[in-house]
N, C-alpha and C positions, 0 to 999 in steps of 0.2 A: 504493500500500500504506500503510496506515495505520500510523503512528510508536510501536514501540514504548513505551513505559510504565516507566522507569527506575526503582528500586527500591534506595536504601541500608537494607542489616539489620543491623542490630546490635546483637551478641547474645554475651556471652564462654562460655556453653556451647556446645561443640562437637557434641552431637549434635541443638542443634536448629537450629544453622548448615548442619548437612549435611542436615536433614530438610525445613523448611521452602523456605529457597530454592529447591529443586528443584520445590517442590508449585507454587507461585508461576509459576516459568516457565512450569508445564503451563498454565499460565491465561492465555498470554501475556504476560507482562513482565520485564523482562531485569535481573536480580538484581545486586548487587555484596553481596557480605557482607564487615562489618570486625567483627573479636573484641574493641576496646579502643577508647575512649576519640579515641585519640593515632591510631591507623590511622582510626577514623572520621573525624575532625578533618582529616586530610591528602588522604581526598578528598573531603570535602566543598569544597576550598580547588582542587582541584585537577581534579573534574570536575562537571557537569550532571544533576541528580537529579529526578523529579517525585513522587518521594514517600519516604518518612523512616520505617522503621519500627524502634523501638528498645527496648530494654529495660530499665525501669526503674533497675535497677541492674547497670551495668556496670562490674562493679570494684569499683566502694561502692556503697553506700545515695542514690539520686537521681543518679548519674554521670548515667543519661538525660538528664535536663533541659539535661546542657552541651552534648551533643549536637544536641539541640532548640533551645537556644538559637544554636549554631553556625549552624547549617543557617537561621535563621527569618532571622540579619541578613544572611546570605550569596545567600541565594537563598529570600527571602522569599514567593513563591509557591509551595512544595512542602508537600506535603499531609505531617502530622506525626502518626505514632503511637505512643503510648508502649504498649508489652505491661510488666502487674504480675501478679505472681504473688500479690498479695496483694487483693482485691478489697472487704476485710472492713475494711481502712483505710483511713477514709471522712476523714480528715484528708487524706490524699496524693492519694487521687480526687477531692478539692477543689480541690487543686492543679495536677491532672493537666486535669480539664475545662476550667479557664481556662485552662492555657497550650500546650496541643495541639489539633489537629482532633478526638480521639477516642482513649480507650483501649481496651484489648483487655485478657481476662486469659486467662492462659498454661493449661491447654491448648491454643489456639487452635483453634476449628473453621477449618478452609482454605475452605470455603466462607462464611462468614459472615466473614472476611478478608477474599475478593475481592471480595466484596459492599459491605462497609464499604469497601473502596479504591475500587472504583467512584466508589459516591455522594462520596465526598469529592471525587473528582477531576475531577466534572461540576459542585463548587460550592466551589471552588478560595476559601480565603482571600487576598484581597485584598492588597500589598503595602502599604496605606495603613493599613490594620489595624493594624500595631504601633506603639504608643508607649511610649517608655521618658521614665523620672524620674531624676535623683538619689539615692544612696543614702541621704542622709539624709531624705529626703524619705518615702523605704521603710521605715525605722526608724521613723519619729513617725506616720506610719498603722500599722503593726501592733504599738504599743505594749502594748498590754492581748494581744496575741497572746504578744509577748514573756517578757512578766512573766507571765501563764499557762503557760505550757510550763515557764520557768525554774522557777517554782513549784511543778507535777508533780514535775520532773525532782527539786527537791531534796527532795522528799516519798520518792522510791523509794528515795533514798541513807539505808540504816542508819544513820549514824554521824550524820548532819547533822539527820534525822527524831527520832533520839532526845533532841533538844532542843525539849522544845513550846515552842512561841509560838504565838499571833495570825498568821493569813496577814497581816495587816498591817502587822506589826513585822518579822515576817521579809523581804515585798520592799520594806518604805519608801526603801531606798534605790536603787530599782531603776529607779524615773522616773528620779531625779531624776541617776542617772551615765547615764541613755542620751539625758539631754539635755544631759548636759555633752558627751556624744561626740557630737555632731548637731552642739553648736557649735563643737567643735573641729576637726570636718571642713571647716566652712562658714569658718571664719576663721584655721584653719591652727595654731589657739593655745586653750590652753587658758581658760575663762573661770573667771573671779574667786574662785568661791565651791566652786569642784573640793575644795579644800585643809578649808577647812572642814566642808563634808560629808563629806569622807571620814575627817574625825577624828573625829567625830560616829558615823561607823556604826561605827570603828576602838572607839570607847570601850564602843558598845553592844552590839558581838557580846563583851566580855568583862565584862560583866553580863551577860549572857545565858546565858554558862557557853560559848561555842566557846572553840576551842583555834588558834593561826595555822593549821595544814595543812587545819580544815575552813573557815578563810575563804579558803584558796588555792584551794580545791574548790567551792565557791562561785561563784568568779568565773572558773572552767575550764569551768562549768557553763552560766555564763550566756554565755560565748565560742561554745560547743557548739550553744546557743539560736538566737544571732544568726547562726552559719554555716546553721542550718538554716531560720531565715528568707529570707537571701540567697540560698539556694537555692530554697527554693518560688518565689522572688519572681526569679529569675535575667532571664527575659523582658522583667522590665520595669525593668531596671534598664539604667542608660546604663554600657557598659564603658567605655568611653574611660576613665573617672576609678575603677572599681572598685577595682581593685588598691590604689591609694593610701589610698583610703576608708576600705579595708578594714584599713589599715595603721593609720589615726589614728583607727579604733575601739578596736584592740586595745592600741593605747598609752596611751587616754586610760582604759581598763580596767585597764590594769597601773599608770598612774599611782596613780588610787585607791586602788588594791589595795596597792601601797607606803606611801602616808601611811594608809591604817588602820591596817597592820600596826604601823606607828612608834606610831599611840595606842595600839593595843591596846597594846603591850610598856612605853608608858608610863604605864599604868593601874594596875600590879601593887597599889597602895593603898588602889582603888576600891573602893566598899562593895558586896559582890555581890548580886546582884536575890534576890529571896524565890526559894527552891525551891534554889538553887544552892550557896549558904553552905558547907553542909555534906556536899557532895557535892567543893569544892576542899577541904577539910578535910581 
């Protein structure tokens, strides 16, 4: 008798955990369904799966992917599917086609399901197929990713938009701290010139006319940025060192973020930039 076809689904709405796995078995393959994260997590750790089908966000926005990424170092030959209910963000389907076998979007036809499981499961990814990098390594390839999205992002926010600038004056500083944080990861210490540039952008956001809570918002934004990169990028990132990585990003951003704040409060006598004058008046 031929070896059933093991199936982890996960999925935190409950009527399509009780609808789908059932369609699944009719077609012979023998379902486990987990509603979260932490239950997926535990049996992936804990039993033998040959295919992965999950749902984009489980919990939050991109939980899938921790899933995927769980499952791909654990048992790196199971066929991986992410289901989006959103198929019109062609940012996430970008992301989604390099680091899974295929996505699916939610309604699911059950037939074009089993079908897609099939063929994936007759051309099985490779175990030698994954390679992971460094995070900082991740950071200086999607630089211009970075400072694009952080850029949108502070375009959308009223209070920070209502300041024109030049896209260029507003992220000049934004290389140049995520290459301080690339080498502070890499040497455990901050380099040289951290202190100066952040006096520099400290002096320039108050010519510019901000105020400290929208350079706190600022730099909460581009935090926001970088988790959403490490995300898309989760696959190929080496865990082993993550966590820590990820720790001496976020401080060598809050360092910054501290010595601007000191220029900016010690600027109050700076001559304000044209347009602005009269507006701190």
């Amino acid at each position: 008798m031929e070896k059933q076809q093991r199936i982890l689904f996960v999925d935190d709405e409950e009527s399509i955990r009780a609808t789908l796995p059932p369609l699944l078995e009719s077609h012979g393959f023998l379902v486990t369904a987990a509603r979260s994260v932490p239950e997926a997590l535990q049996l992936i750790s804990q039993e033998l799966f040959d295919v992965l089908i999950a749902d984009l966000n489980v919990g939050s926005a991109g939980d899938g992917f921790t899933i995927v990424s769980a499952m791909r170092r654990t048992q790196p030959d199971v066929v991986t599917l992410i289901l989006t209910g959103y198929p019109a963000f062609e940012s996430a389907l970008q992301a989604i086609r390099q680091q899974v076998d295929d996505y699916l979007t939610k309604p699911s036809d059950i037939d074009s399901l089993v079908a897609t499981i099939r063929s994936k499961l007759v051309a099985r990814r490779p175990p030698s197929s994954i390679s992971t990098r460094p995070l900082p390594d991740v950071i200086e390839d999607n630089l211009s990713w970075i400072v694009d999205h952080w850029l949108a992002a502070v375009k959308k926010d009223s209070e920070l938009s209502a300041i024109r600038l030049p896209d260029g004056e507003r992220t000049d500083h934004v290389p140049r701290l995520l290459a301080e944080s690339v080498t502070r990861v890499r040497t455990k210490r901050a380099g040289p010139e951290v202190a100066s540039a952040a006096v520099l952008h400290g002096a320039a956001r108050r010519r510019q006319g901000y105020t400290v809570p929208l350079i706190i918002r600022e730099a909460r934004l581009l935090q926001s940025v970088i988790g959403s990169c490490v995300q898309q990028n989760l696959l190929g990132i080496e865990l082993s060192h993550l966590v820590p990585d990820m720790i001496q990003i976020w401080e060598s951003i809050q360092s910054h973020l501290e010595v601007s704040v000191h220029a900016f409060l010690g600027q109050g006598d700076a001559t304000p930039a044209h347009g602005h004058e009269s507006r701190r008046k």
